[in-house]
TORGUGU-805862 format. One record per residue (C-alpha): residue number from 1; x negated, y negated, z. Coordinates in steps of 0.5 Angstrom, whole numbers, plus 500, padded with zeros to 3 digits. Example, Ala and Ser with C-alpha at 12.3 -4.5 7.8 and 13.67 -1.06 7.14 Angstrom:
BEGIN
{n = 1 | c1 = 475 | c2 = 509 | c3 = 516}
{n = 2 | c1 = 473 | c2 = 502 | c3 = 514}
//
This chain:
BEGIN
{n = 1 | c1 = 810 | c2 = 346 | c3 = 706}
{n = 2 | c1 = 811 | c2 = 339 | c3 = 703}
{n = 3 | c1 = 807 | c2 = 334 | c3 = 708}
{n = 4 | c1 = 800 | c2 = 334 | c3 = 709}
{n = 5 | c1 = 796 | c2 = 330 | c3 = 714}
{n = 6 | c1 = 789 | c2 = 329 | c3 = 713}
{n = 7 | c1 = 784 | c2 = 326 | c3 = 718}
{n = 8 | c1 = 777 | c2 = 323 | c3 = 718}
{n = 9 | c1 = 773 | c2 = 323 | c3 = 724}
{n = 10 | c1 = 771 | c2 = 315 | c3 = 723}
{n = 11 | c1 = 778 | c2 = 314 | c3 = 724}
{n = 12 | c1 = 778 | c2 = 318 | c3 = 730}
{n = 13 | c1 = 773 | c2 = 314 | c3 = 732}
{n = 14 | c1 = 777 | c2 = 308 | c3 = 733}
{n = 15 | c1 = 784 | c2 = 311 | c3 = 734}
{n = 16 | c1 = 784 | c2 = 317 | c3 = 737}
{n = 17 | c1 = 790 | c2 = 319 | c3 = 739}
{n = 18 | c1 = 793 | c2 = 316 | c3 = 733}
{n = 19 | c1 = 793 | c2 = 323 | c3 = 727}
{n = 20 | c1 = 794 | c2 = 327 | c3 = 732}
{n = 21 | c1 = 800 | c2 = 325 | c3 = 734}
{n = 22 | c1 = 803 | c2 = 322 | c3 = 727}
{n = 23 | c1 = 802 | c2 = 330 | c3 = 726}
{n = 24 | c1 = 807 | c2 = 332 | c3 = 731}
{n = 25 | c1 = 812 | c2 = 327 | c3 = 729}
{n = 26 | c1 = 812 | c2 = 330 | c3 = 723}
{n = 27 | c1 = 812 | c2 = 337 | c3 = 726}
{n = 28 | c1 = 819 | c2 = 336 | c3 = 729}
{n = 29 | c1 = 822 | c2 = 336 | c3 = 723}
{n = 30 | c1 = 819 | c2 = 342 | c3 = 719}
{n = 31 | c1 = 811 | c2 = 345 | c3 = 717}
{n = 32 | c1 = 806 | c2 = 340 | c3 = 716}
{n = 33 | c1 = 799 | c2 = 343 | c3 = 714}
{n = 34 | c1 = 793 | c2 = 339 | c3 = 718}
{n = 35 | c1 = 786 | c2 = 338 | c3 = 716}
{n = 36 | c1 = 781 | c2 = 334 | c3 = 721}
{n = 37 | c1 = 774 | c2 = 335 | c3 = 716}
{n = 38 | c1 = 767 | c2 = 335 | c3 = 720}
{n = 39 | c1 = 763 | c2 = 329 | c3 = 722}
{n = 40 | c1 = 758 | c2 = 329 | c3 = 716}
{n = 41 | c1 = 764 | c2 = 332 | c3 = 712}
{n = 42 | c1 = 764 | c2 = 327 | c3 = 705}
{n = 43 | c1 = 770 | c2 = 331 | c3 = 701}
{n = 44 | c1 = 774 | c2 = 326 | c3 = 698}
{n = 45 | c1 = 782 | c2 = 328 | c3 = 699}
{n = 46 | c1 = 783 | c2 = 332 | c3 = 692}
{n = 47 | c1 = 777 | c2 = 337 | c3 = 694}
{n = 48 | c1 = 780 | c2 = 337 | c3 = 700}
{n = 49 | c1 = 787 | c2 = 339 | c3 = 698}
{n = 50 | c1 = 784 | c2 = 344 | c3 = 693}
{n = 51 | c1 = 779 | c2 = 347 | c3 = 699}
{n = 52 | c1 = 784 | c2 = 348 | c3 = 705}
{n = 53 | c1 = 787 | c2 = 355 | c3 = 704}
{n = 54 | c1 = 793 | c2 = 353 | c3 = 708}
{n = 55 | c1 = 795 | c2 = 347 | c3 = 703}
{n = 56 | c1 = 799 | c2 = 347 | c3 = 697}
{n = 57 | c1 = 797 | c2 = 341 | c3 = 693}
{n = 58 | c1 = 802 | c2 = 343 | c3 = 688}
{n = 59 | c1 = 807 | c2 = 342 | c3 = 693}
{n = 60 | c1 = 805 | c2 = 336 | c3 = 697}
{n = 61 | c1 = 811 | c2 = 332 | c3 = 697}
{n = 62 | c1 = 809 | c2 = 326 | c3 = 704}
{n = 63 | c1 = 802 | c2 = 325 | c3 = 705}
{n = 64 | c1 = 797 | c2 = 321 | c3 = 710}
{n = 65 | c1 = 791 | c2 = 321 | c3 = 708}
{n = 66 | c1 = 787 | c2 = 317 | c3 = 715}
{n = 67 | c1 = 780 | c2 = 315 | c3 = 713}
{n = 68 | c1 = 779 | c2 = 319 | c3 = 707}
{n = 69 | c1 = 777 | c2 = 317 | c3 = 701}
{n = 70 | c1 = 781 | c2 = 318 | c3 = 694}
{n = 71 | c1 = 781 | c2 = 316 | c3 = 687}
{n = 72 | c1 = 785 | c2 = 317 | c3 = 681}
{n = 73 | c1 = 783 | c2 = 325 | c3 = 680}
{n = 74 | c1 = 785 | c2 = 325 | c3 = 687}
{n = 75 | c1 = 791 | c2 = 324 | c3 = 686}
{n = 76 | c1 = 793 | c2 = 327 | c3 = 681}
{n = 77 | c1 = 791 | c2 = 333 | c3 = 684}
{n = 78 | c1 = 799 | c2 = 332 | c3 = 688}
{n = 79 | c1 = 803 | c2 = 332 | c3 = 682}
{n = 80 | c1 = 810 | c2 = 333 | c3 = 686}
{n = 81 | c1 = 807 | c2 = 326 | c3 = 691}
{n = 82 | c1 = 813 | c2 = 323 | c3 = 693}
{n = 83 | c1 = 812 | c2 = 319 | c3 = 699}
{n = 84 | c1 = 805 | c2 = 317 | c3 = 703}
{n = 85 | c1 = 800 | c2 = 312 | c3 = 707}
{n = 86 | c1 = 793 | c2 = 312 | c3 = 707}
{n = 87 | c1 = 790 | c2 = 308 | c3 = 711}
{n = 88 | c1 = 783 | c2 = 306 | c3 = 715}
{n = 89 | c1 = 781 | c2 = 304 | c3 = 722}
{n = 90 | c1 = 785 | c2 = 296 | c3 = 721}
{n = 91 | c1 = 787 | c2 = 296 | c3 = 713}
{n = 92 | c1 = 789 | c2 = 301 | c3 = 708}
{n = 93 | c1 = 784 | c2 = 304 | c3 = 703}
{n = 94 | c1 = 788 | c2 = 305 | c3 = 696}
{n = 95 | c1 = 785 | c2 = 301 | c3 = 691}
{n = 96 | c1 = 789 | c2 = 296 | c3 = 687}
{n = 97 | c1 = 789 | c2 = 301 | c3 = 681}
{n = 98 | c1 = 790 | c2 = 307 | c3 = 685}
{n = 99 | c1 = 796 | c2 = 303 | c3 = 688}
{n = 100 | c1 = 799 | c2 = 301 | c3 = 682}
{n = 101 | c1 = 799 | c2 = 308 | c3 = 679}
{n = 102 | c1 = 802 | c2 = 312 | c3 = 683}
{n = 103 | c1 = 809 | c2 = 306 | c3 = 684}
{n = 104 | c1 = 809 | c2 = 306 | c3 = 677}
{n = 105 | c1 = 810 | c2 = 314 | c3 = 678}
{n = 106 | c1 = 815 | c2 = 313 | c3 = 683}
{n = 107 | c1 = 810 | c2 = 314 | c3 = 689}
{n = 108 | c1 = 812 | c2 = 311 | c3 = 695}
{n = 109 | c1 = 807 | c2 = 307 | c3 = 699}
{n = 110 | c1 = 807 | c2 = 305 | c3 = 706}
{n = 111 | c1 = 802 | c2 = 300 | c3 = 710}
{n = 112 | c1 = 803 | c2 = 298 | c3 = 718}
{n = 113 | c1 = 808 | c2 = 292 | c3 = 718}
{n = 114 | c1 = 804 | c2 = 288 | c3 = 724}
{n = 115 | c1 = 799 | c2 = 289 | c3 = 730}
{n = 116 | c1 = 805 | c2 = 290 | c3 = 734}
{n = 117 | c1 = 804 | c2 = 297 | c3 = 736}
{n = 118 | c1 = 798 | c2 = 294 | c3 = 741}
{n = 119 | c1 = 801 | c2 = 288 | c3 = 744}
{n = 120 | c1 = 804 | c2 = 292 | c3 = 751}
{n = 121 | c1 = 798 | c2 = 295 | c3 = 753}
{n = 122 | c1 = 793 | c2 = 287 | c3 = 752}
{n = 123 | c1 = 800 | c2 = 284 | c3 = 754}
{n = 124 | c1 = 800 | c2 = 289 | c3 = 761}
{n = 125 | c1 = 793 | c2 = 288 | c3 = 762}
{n = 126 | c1 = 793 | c2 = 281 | c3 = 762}
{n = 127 | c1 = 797 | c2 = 281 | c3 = 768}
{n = 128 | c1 = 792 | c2 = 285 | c3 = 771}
{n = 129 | c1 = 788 | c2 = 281 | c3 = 770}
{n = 130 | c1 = 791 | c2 = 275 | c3 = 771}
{n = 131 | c1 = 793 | c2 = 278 | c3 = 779}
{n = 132 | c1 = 786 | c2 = 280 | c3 = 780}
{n = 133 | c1 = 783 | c2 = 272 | c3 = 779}
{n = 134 | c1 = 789 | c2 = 270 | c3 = 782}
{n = 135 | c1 = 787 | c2 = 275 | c3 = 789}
{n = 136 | c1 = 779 | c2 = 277 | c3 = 787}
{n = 137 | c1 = 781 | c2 = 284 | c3 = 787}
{n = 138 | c1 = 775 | c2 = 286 | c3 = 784}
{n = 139 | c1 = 770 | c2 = 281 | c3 = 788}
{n = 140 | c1 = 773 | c2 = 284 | c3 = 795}
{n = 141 | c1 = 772 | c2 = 292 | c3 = 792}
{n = 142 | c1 = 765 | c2 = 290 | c3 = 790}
{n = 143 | c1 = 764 | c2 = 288 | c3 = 796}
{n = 144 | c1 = 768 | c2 = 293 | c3 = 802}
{n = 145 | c1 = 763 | c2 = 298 | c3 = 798}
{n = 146 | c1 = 757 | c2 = 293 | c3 = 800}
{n = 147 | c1 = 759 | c2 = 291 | c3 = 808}
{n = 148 | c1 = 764 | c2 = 291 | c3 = 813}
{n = 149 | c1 = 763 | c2 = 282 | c3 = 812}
{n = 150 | c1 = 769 | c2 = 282 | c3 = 809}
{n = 151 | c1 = 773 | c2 = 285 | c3 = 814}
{n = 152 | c1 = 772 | c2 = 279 | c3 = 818}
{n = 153 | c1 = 777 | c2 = 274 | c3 = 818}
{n = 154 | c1 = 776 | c2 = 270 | c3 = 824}
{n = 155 | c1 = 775 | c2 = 263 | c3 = 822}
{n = 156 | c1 = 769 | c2 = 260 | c3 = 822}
{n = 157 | c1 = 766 | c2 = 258 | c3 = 829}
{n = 158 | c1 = 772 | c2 = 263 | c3 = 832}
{n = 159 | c1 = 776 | c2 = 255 | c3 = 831}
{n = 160 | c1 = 783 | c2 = 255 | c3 = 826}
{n = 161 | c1 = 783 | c2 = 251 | c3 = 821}
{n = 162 | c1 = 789 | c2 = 249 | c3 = 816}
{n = 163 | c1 = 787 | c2 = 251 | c3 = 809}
{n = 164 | c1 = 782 | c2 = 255 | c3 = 811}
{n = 165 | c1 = 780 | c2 = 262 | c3 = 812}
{n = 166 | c1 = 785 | c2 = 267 | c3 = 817}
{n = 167 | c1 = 787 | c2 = 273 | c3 = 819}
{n = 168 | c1 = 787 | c2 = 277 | c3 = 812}
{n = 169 | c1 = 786 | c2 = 272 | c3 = 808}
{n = 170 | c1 = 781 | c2 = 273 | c3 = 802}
{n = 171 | c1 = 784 | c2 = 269 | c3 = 796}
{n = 172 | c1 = 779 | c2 = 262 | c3 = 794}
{n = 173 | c1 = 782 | c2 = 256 | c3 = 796}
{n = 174 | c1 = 777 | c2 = 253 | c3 = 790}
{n = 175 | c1 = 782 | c2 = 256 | c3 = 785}
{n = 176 | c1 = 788 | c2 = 257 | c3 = 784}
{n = 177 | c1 = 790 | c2 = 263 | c3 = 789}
{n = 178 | c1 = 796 | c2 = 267 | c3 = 792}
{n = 179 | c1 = 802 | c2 = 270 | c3 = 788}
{n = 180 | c1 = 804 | c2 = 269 | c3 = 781}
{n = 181 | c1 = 811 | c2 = 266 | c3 = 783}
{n = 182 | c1 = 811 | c2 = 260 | c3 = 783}
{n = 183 | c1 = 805 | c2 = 258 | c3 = 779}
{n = 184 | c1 = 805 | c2 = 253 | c3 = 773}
{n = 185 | c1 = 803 | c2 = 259 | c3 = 767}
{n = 186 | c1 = 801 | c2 = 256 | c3 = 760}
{n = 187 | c1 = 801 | c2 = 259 | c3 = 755}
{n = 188 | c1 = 798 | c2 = 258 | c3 = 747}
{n = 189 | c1 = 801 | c2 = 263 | c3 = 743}
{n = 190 | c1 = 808 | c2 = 266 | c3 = 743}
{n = 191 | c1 = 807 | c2 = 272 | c3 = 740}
{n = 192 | c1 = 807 | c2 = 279 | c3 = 739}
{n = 193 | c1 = 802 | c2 = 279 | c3 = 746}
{n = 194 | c1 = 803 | c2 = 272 | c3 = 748}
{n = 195 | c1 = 811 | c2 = 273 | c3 = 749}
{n = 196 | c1 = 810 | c2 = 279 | c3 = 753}
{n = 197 | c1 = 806 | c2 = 276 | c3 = 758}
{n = 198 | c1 = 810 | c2 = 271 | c3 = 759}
{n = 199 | c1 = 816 | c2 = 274 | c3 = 760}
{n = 200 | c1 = 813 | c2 = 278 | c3 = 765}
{n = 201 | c1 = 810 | c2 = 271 | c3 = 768}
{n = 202 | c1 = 816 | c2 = 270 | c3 = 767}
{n = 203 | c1 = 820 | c2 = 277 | c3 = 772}
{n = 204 | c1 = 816 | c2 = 275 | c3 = 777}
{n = 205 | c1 = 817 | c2 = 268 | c3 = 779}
{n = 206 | c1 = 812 | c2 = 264 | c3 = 775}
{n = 207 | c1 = 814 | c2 = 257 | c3 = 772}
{n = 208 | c1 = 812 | c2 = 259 | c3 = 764}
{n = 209 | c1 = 811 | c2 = 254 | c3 = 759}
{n = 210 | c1 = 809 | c2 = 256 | c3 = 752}
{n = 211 | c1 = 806 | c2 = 253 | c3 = 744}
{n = 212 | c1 = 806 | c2 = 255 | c3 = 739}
{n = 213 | c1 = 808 | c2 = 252 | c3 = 733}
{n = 214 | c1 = 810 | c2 = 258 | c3 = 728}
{n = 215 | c1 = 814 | c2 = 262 | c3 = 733}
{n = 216 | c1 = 821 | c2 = 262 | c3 = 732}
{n = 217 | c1 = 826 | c2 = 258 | c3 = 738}
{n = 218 | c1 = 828 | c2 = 266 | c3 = 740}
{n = 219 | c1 = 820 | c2 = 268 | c3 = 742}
{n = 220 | c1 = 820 | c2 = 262 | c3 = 747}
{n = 221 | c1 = 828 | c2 = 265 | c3 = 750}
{n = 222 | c1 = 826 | c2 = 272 | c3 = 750}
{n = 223 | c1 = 820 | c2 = 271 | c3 = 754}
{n = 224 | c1 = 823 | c2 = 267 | c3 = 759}
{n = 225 | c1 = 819 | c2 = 260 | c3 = 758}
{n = 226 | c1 = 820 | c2 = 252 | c3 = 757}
{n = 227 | c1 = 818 | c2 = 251 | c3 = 750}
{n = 228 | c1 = 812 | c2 = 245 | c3 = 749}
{n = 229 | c1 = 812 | c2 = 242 | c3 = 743}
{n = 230 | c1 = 804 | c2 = 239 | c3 = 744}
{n = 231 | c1 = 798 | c2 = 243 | c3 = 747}
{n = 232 | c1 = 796 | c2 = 237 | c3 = 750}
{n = 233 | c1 = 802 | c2 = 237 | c3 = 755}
{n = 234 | c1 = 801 | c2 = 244 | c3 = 755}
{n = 235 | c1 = 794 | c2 = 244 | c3 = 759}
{n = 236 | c1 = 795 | c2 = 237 | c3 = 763}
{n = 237 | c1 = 798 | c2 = 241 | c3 = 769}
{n = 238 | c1 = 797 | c2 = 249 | c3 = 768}
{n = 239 | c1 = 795 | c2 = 253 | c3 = 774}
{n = 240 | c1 = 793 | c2 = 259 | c3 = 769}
{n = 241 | c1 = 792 | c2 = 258 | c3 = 762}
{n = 242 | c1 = 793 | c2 = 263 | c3 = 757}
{n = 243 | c1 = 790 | c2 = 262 | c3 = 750}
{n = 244 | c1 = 793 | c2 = 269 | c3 = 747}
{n = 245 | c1 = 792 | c2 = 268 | c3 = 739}
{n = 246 | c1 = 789 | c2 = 272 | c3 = 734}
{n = 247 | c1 = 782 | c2 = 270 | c3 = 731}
{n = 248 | c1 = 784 | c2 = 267 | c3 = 724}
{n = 249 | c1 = 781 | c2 = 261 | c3 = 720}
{n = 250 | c1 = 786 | c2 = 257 | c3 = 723}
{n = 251 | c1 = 786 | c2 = 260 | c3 = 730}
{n = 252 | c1 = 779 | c2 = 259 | c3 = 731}
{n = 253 | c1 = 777 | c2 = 253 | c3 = 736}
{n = 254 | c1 = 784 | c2 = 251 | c3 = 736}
{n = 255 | c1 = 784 | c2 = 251 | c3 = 745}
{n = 256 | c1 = 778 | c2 = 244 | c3 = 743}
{n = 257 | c1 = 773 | c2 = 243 | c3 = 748}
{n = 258 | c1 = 778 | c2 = 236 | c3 = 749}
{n = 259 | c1 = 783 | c2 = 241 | c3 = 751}
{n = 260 | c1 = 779 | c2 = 245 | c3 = 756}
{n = 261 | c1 = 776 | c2 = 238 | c3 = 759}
{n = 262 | c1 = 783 | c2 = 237 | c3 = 761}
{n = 263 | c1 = 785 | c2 = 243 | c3 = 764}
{n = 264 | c1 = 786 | c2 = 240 | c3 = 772}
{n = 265 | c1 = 780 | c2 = 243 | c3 = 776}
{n = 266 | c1 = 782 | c2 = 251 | c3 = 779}
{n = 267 | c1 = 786 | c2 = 254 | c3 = 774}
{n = 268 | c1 = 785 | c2 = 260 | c3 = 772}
{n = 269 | c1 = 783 | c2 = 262 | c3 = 765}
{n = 270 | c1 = 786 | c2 = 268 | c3 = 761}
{n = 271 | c1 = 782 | c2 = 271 | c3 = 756}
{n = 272 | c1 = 785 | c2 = 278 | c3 = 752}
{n = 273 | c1 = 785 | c2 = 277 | c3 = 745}
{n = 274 | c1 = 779 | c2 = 273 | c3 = 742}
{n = 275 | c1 = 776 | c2 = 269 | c3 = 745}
{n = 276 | c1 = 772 | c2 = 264 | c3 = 739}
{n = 277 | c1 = 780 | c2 = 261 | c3 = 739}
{n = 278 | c1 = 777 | c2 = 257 | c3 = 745}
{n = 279 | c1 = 771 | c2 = 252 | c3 = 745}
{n = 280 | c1 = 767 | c2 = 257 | c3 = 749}
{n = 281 | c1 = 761 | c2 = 252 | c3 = 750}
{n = 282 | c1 = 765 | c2 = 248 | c3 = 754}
{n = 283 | c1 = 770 | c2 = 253 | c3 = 758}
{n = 284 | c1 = 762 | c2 = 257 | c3 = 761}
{n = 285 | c1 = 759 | c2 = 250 | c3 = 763}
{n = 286 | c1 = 767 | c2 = 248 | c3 = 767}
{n = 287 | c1 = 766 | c2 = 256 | c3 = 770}
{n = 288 | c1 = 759 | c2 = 256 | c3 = 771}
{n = 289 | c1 = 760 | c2 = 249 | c3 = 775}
{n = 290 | c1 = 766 | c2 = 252 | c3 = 779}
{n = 291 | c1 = 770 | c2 = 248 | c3 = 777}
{n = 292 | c1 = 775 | c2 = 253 | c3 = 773}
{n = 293 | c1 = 775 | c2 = 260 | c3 = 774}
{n = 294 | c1 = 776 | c2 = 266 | c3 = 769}
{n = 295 | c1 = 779 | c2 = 273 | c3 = 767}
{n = 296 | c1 = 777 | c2 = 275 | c3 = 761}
{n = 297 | c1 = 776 | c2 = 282 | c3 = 757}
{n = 298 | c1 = 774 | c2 = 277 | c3 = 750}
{n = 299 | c1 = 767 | c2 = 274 | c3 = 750}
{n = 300 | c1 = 764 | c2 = 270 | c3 = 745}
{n = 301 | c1 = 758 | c2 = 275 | c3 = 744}
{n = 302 | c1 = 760 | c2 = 282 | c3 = 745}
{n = 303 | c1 = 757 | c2 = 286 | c3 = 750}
{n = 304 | c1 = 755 | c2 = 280 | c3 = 754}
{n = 305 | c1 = 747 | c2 = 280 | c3 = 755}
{n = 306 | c1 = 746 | c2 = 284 | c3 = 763}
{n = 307 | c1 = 743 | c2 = 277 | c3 = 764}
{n = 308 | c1 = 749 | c2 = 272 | c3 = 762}
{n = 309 | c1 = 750 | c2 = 268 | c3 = 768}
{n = 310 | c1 = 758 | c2 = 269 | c3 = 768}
{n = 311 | c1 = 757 | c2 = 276 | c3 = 771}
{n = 312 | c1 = 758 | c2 = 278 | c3 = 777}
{n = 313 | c1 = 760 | c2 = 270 | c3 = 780}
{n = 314 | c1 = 765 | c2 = 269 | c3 = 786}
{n = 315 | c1 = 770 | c2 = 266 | c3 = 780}
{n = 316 | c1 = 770 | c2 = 271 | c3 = 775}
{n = 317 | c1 = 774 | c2 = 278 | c3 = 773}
{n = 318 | c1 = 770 | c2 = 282 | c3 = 767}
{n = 319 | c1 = 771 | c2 = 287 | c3 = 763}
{n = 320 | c1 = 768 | c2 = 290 | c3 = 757}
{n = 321 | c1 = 774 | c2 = 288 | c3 = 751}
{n = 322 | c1 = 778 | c2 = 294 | c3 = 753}
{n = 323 | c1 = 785 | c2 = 291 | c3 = 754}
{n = 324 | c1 = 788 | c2 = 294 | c3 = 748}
{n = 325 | c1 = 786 | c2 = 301 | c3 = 745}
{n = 326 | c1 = 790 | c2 = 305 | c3 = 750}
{n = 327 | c1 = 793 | c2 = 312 | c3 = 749}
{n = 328 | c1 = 800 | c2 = 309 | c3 = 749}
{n = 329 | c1 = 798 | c2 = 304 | c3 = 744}
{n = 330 | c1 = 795 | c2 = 309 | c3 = 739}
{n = 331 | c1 = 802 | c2 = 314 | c3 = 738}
{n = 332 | c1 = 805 | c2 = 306 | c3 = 738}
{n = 333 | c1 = 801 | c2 = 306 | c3 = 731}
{n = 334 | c1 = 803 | c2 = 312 | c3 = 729}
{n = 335 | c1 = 810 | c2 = 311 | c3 = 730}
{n = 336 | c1 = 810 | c2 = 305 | c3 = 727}
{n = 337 | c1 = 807 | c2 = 307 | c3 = 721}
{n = 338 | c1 = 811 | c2 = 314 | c3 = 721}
{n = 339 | c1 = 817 | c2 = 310 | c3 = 722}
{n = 340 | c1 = 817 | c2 = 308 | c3 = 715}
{n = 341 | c1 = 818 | c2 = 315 | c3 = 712}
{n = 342 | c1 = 824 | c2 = 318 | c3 = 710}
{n = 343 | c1 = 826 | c2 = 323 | c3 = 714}
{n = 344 | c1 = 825 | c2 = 331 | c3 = 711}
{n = 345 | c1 = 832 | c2 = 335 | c3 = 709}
{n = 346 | c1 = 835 | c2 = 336 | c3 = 715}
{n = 347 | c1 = 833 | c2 = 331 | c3 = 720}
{n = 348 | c1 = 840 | c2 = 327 | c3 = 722}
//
């Protein structure tokens, strides 16, 4: 035995897929032993690799240690370390000291590289979303559960009208409506989930404009969409408005309240990374008059209080900051940090 993945169930509590699925991978290219402590369980990794009787800590020579703390004690109980991660829920867990010592040792040390590993799964479900305000999907299962009104398409008085309701029509004129092709998209942020969703606005038809001003040209050429150098041009047209940014001390606010004021009146407003990158205030009171309407997984504040009056209105989609911890996205994480490590003898 040469490698060892050890897990804390604090770290399954966020990525529960992850351990799990970093073991197989290592599985496929010789003997692992695995060690998932108990809740409650507060051994720190020496005592651990000391107390599991499938382990060797003399001949642990790849180690992943998730959510587990470890010292210097710990780590001089694996004399023949040569490659390992140890890693929390969102950032690693060695100590600068600790780190210093085993690289002084020769020990190679890994990290993730990037957030990338959940970009499909926000990205994917940002598209979702966005078809759901565009046809009110959710409104109408709502109600079909509720009534058979909404199965009644006759127009008002039994009179046709132009641009009013008919036969199978049950999208809000008030906004903007209808099929994804053809819309102006626009979207702030051109990167690891910005792009994706741009690129399949961009597959399906849609007209994709996009700011961002630290992305490389090569983001905007991938993802299908026009670049825009002024984020005030950037709102002045959107049919659908998609501030896709992380939250960070330069991102906060960076959708101004000047900039959702200028937003024509019925675009559609994409919320799934963090929604303090907007003037929250000033997006809720233009919802809230019926003057945009909002698809959103981020709110300001989280869970949003059974009262809020943005739940449950006519020009709204909701869900409860879901978009991004998908399955798929865990083994993602754990392939990308297993990726780092050099492959066992007799992998080619």
């Amino acid at each position: 035995m040469s490698s060892f993945v050890v897990v804390h169930p604090d770290f399954d509590g966020v990525w529960p897929w992850a351990a799990d699925h970093f073991c197989e991978l290592w599985r496929a290219e010789g003997e692992v032993a695995f060690a998932r402590l108990d809740h409650g369980d507060a051994r720190r990794l020496g005592e651990i690799a000391r107390d599991e009787s499938q382990v060797d800590a003399d001949g642990i020579r790849r180690l992943a240690c998730f959510g587990v703390s470890a010292g210097e004690s710990c780590l001089a109980a694996l004399p023949a370390l040569e490659e390992a991660t140890f890693q929390g829920a969102y950032h690693g867990t060695l100590s600068a000291d600790d780190r210093q010592r085993l690289e002084a040792k020769g020990v190679r040390l890994y990290d993730q590289l990037s957030e990338g590993f959940w970009g499909q799964s926000v990205a994917e479900y940002g598209l979702a979303l966005t078809l759901c305000g565009l046809r009110r999907i959710p409104q109408l299962h709502r109600r079909i559960v509720e009534s058979q009104e909404p199965w009644d398409y006759d127009p008002p008085d039994g009179r046709g009208r132009a641009s009013a309701r008919g036969h199978q029509f049950g999208d809000d004129a008030s906004f903007t409506h209808g099929t994804l092709a053809g819309k102006r998209v626009r979207v702030v942020g051109a990167g690891n989930i910005g792009s994706r969703y741009a690129g399949f606005a961009s597959a399906l038809g849609a007209e994709v404009s996009a700011w961002d001003p630290y992305a490389p040209e090569s983001a905007f050429h991938r993802a299908g969409s026009r670049r825009e150098h002024h984020l005030r041009r950037l709102v002045s047209d959107a049919e659908i408005f998609a501030p896709m940014l992380p939250l960070t001390d330069s991102t906060r606010n960076i959708v101004t309240a000047s900039h959702l004021e200028a937003l024509p009146t019925g675009c559609l407003v994409v919320l799934v990374t963090r929604a303090l990158i907007c003037d929250v205030g000033t997006l809720r009171r233009r919802v809230l008059a019926d003057e945009l309407s909002l698809a959103a997984d981020v709110w300001d504040v989280e869970p949003l209080s059974l009262q809020d009056p943005l739940l449950g209105r006519h020009n709204v989609v909701h869900t409860p900051h879901n978009a991004g911890r998908t399955a798929d996205a865990n083994r993602a994480w754990a392939e990308s940090l297993a990726s780092q490590f050099r492959p066992s003898q007799g992998v080619v």
